[in-house]
C-alpha positions in Angstrom: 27.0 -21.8 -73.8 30.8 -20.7 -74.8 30.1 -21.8 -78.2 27.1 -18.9 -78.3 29.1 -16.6 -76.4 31.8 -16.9 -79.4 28.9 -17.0 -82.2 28.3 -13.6 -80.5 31.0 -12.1 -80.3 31.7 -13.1 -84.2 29.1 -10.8 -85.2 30.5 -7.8 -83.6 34.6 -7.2 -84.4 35.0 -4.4 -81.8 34.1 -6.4 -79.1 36.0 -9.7 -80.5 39.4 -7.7 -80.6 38.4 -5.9 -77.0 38.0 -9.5 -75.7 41.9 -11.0 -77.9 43.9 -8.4 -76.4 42.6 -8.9 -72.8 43.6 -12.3 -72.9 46.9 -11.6 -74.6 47.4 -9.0 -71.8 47.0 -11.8 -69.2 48.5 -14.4 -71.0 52.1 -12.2 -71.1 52.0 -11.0 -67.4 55.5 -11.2 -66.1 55.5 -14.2 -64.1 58.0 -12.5 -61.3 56.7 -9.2 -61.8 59.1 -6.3 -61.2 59.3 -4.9 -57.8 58.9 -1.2 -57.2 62.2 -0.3 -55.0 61.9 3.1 -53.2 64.3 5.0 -51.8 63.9 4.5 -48.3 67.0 3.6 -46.1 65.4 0.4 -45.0 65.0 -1.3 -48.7 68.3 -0.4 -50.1 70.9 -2.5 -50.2 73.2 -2.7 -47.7 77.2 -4.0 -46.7 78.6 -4.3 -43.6 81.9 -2.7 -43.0 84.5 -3.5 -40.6 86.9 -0.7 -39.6 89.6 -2.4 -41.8 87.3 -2.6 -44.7 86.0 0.8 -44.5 89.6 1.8 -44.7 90.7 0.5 -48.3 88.1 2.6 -49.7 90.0 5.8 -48.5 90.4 7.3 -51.7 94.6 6.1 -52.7 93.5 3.4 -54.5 92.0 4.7 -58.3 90.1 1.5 -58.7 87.9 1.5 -55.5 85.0 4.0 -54.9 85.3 6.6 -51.9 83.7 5.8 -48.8 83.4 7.6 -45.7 81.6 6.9 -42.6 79.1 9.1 -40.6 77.1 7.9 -37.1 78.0 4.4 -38.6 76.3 5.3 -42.1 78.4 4.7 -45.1 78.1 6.7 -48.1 79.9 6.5 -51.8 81.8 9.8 -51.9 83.6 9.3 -55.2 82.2 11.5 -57.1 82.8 14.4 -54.8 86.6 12.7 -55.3 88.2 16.2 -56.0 87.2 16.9 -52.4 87.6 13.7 -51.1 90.3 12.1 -52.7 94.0 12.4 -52.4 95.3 16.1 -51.6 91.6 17.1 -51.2 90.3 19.3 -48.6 88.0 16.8 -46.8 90.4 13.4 -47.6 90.6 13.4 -43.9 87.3 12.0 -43.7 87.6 9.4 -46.4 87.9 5.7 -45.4 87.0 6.0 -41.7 84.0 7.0 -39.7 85.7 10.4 -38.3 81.9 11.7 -36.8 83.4 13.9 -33.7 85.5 16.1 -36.6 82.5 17.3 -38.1 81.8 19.4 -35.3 85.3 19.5 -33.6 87.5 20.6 -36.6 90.2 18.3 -35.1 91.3 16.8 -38.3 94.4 15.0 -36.9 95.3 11.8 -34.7 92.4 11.1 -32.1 90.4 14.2 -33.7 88.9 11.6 -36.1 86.9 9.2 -34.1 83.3 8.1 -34.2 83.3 8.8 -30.5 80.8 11.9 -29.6 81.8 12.0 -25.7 81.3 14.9 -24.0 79.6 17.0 -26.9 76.6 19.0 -26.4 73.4 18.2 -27.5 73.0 20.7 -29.7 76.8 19.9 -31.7 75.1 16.1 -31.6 72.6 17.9 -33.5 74.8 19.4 -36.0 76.5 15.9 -36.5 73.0 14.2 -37.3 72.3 17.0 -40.0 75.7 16.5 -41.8 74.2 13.1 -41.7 71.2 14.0 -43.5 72.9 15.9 -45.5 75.1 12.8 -46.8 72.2 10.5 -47.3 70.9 13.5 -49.7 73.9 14.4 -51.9 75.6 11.3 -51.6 74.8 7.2 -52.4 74.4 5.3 -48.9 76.1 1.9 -49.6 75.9 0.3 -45.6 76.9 0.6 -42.2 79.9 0.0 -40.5 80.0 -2.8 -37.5 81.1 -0.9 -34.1 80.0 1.7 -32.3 76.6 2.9 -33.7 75.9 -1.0 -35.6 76.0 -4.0 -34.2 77.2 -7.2 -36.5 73.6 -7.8 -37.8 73.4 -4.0 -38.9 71.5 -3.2 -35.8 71.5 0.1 -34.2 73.2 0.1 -30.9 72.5 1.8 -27.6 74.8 4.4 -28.6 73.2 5.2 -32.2 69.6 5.4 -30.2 71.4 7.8 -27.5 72.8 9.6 -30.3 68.9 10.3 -31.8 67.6 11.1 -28.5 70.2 13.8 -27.6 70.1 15.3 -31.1 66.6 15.4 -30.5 67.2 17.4 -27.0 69.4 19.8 -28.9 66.7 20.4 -31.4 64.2 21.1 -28.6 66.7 23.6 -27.2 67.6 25.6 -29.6 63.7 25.9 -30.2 63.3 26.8 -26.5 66.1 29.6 -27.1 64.4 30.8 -29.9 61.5 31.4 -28.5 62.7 33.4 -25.4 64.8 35.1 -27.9 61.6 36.4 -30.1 60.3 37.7 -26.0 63.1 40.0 -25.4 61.9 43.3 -27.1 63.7 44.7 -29.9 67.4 46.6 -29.9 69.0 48.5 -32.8 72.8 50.7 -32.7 73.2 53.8 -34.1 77.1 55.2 -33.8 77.9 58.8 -35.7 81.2 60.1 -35.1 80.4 62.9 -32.8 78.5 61.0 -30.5 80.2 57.3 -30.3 77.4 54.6 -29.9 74.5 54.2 -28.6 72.3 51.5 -28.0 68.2 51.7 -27.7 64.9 49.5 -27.4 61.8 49.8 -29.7 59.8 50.7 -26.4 
């Protein structure tokens, strides 16, 4: 039967070299083919920081990148090093997980902590988004063990409270919003005979 098959295909040349590069396709598949990596948080490669390890990548040593911390996220700042390194106007955060500043402006002494006590929801809000903002612009290279990661790389009770108050604040602001776009309409007008004066579109 194959030897017929092969008589065959002999008498047509199209079909014979169809037929030798399938089987040369096959026959040079990749044994370990290569993975397609996306970008998603979950499949990138990730460290595990300790404080004290977080805290040699501050930006005074030229030969290690610059990290920073975020909600326990770490991202590879170096190349925003102008900013970020020595002398720059953000060094403050570099090396550390300084969270609470981002919102605070408290640059100094216990300014820069993780710690998000006592902030409203919506300023928990405003942290998340410079997270976002991070994992957009910047390279995320792990998390750091503590407060918002457990030693496994975990989230912790407080990164999950974190989420669910951000998430309050969203919902707020939205509420606002909308009993914002009820209230009817106001403009000014001022001249300088007749001082100000302020009136409703109704």
């Amino acid at each position: 039967m194959a030897t017929v098959i092969i008589k065959r295909l002999a008498k047509s040349p199209f079909v014979l070299i169809t037929v030798l590069v399938t089987l040369a396709a096959f026959s040079f598949t990749p044994r370990f083919p290569f993975k397609s990596f996306s970008n998603s948080r979950q499949q990138q490669v990730q460290r595990l920081f300790t404080a004290e390890e977080l805290a040699l990548y501050n930006g005074t040593d030229d030969t290690l990148p610059i990290l920073l911390g975020i909600l326990g996220s770490v991202f590879d700042v170096t190349k925003g090093k102008s900013h970020y390194g020595v002398g720059g106007g953000y060094h403050h955060f570099s090396g550390r997980d300084a969270s609470r500043a981002f919102v605070s402006g408290n640059f100094t002494g216990d300014g820069l902590t993780d710690s998000l006590r006592d902030l409203s929801s919506t300023e928990v809000k405003s942290i998340v988004e410079w997270r976002e903002f991070y994992f957009r612009s910047y390279t995320f290279v792990g998390k750091l063990v503590g407060r918002y990661y457990d030693s496994e790389g975990n989230p912790t009770k407080s990164l999950k409270g974190v989420e669910a108050k951000a998430a309050r604040g969203t919902q707020l602001l939205e509420k606002q919003k909308k009993e914002e776009a009820k209230q009817p309409g106001c403009n000014s007008r001022w001249s300088q005979g007749e001082g100000g004066e302020v009136y409703s579109h109704d």
